[in-house]
N, C-alpha and C positions, 0 to 999 in steps of 0.2 A: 346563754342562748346562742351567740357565735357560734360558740367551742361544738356545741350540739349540731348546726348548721353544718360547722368544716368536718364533720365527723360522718353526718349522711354523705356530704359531696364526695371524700374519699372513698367512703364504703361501694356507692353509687361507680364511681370512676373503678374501684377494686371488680364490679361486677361484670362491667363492661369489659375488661379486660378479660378476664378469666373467658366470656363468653368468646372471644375472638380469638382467645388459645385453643379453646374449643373446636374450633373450625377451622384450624392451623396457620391461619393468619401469623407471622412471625412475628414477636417482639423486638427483633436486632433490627427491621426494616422502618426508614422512618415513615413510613407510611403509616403503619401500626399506629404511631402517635398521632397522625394526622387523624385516621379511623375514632383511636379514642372521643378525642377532641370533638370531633363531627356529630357522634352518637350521643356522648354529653347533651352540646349544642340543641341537638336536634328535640329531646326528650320532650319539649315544654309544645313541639308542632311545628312543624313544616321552618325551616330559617331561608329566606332567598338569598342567596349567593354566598351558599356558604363557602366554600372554599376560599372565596376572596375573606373571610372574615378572618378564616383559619391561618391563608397568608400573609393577612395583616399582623396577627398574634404572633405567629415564628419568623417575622420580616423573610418571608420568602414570596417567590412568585407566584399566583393564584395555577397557575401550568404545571409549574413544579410540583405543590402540591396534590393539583388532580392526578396527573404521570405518577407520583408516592404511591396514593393511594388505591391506584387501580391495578399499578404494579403488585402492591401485597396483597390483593384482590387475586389476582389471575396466578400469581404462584399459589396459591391456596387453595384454586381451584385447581390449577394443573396438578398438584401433587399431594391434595390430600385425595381420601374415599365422598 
């Protein structure tokens, strides 16, 4: 039943991705992972303060994070269609 569990969760995480390469979101940007993480997160409804969570997770700064992810945000707008 696990093995079933860690198998949606990756499949689920595989989708997510693909969908933000979609949109040109970069994968070399750590924000990318930050994005993953968040949309994950987020799936089950609404998470308050997620970025602090997501901080908490990669011991980084709740700042840093948000600056990652708005950064791979705004090149993806600037440079895709």
């Amino acid at each position: 039943m696990t093995n079933d569990i860690d198998m949606t969760n990756k499949r689920i995480i595989q989708l997510i991705t693909n969908e933000l390469d979609l949109i040109g979101i970069s994968r070399r940007s750590m924000g990318f992972n930050y994005l993953v993480e968040g949309i994950y997160m987020s799936l089950d409804g609404p998470i308050p303060k997620l970025c602090e969570q997501i901080a908490k997770k990669y011991k980084k700064s709740e700042p840093s994070v948000e600056r990652a992810m708005q950064s791979a945000i705004n090149r993806a707008w600037n440079s895709t269609d």
